[in-house]
C-alpha positions in Angstrom: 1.5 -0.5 -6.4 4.8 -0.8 -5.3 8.0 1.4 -5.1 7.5 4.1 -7.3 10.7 5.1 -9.6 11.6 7.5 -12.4 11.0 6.0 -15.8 11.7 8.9 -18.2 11.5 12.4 -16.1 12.2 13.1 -12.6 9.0 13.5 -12.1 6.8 10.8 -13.9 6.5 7.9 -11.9 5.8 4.5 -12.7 2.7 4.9 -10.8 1.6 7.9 -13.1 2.9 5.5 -16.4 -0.2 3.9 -18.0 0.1 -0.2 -18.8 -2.4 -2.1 -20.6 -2.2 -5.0 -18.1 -5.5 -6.7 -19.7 -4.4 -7.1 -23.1 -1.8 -9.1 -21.4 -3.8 -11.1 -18.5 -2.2 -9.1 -16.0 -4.1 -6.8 -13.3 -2.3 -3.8 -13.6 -3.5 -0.4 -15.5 0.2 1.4 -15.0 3.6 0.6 -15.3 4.2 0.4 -11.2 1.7 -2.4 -10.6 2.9 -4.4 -13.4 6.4 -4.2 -12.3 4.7 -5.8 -8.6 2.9 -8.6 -10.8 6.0 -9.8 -12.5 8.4 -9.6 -10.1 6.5 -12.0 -7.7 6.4 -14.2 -11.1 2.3 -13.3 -11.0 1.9 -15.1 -8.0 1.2 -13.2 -5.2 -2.2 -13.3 -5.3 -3.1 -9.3 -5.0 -6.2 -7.5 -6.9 -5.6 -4.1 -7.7 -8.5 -2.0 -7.7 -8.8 2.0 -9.3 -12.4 3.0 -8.1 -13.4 6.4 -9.3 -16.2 7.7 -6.6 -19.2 9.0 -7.4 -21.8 11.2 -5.9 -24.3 7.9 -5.0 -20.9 6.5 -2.9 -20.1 9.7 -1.5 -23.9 9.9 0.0 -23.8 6.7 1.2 -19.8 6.9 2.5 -19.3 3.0 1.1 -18.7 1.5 -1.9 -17.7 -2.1 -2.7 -14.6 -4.4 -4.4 -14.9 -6.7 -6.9 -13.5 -9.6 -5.0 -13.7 -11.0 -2.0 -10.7 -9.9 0.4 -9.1 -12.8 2.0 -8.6 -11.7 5.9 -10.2 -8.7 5.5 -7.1 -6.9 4.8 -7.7 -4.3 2.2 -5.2 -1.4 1.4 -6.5 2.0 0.1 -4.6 4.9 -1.3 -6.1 8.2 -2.4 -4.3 8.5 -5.7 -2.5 12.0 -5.5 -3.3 11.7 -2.2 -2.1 9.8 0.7 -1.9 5.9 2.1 -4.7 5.5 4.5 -4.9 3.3 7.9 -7.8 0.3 8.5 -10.1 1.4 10.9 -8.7 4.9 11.3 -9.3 6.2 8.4 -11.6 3.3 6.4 -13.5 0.2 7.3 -13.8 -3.0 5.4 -16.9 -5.6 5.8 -16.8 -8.1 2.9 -16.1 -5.9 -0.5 -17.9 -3.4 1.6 -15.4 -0.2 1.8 -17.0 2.0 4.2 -15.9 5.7 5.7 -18.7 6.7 7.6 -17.6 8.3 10.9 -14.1 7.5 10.3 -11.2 10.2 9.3 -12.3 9.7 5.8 -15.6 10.7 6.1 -15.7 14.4 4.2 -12.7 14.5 2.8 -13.5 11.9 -0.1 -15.2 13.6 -3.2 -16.9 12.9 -6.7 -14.3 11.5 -8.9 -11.7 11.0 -6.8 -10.0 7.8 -7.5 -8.8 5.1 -4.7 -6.6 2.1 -5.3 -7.1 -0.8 -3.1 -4.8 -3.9 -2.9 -6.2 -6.5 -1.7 -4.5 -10.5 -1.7 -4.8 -14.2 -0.8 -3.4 -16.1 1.8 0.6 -15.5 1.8 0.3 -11.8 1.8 1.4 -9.8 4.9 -0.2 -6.6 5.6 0.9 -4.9 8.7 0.9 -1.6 10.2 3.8 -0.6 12.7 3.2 1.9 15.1 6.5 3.4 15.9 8.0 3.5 19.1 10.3 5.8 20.7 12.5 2.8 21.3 12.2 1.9 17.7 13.6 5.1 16.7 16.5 4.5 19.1 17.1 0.8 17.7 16.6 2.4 14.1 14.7 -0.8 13.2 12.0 -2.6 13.5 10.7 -6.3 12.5 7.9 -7.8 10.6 5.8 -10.4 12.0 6.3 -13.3 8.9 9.1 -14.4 6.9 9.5 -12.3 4.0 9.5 -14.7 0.8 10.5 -12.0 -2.0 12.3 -9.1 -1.1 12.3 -7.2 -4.4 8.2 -6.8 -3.7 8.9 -5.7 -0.3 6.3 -2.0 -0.2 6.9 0.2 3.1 4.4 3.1 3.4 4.2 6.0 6.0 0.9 6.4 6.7 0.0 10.1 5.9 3.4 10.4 3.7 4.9 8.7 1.3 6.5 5.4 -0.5 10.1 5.0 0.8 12.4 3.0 -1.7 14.0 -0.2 -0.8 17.8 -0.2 -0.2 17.7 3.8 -0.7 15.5 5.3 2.0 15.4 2.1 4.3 17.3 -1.7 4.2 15.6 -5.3 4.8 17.6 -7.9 6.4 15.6 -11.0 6.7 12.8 -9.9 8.8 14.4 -6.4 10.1 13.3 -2.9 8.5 16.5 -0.9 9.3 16.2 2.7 8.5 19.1 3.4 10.6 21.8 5.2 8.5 19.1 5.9 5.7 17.3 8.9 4.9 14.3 7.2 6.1 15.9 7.8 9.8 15.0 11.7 9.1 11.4 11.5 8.3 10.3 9.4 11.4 8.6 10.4 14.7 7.0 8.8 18.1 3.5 7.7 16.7 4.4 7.3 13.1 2.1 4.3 11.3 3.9 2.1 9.0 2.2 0.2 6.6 4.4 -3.1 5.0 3.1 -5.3 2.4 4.9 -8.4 1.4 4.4 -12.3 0.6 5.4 -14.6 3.3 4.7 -17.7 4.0 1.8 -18.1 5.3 
């Protein structure tokens, strides 16, 4: 769910690295997510969720999560796809997940499979559009206290994961891509999407 690394190639990932989180009493069906459930010590309260669509949910643009979200703040990524903005590209109501009208509506198909992260109270989700006077400052800040660093996921919407102290730096609650190769890949309108624990 998180930063995604090599593990034994340059090109297998730990997101693409099967785990058999069950048999353990963790929520995590590859290597990646696991990695996110034990470095917050199993308690940062997120549900990952691998929903394989179907034809039915395709027809009626919705399907629905097995929890409740808390805040309605839901996460989606096509896998082998791209991350995907609330209310842009996706709605949620309840554990309804709905793309009807929205940027996601046709491009979803049978069997393609979405991961949604979803949390409990203590879990930042934000989306940062940037600014031309963030790229000037070469930073940015988050909104809550970040508790644990090392779980710390930055996003660009439409792109990819960037990796923590490689493609970006967080000091306290400042993003700082200043200096980084991060500082390459951003433009005027770019979304980021953060996900964190805080404190509240």
């Amino acid at each position: 769910m998180t930063i995604s690394f090599p593990i034994i190639t340059t090109t297998q990932t730990a997101e693409q690295t099967p785990f058999d989180g069950a048999s353990l009493g963790i929520e995590a069906t590859n290597l990646q997510d696991a990695v996110y459930y034990l470095v917050s010590s199993g308690s940062s309260g997120l549900n990952f969720e691998y929903h394989t669509v179907t034809a039915a949910e395709v027809a009626a643009k919705q399907f629905s999560l097995l929890k409740d979200p808390a805040g309605s703040q839901v996460c989606l990524d096509i896998i082998e796809g791209t991350s995907q903005q609330p209310f842009i590209d996706y709605a949620i109501s309840g554990r309804i997940v709905s793309w009807d009208g929205l940027a996601l509506d046709g491009v979803i198909e049978e069997g393609d499979i979405v991961r949604c992260i979803y949390g409990a109270q203590g879990l930042g989700i934000e989306y940062i559009t940037i600014t031309t006077a963030m790229l000037a400052d070469g930073h940015v800040h988050v909104e809550k206290e970040v508790v644990n660093a090392a779980s710390f996921v930055l996003d660009i919407i439409g792109g990819c994961q960037q990796y923590p102290d490689v493609d970006f730096s967080l000091e306290g609650k400042k993003i700082v891509w200043k200096n980084h190769p991060m500082e390459e890949l951003l433009d005027e309108g770019d979304v980021l999407r953060v996900i964190y624990q805080s404190t509240n």
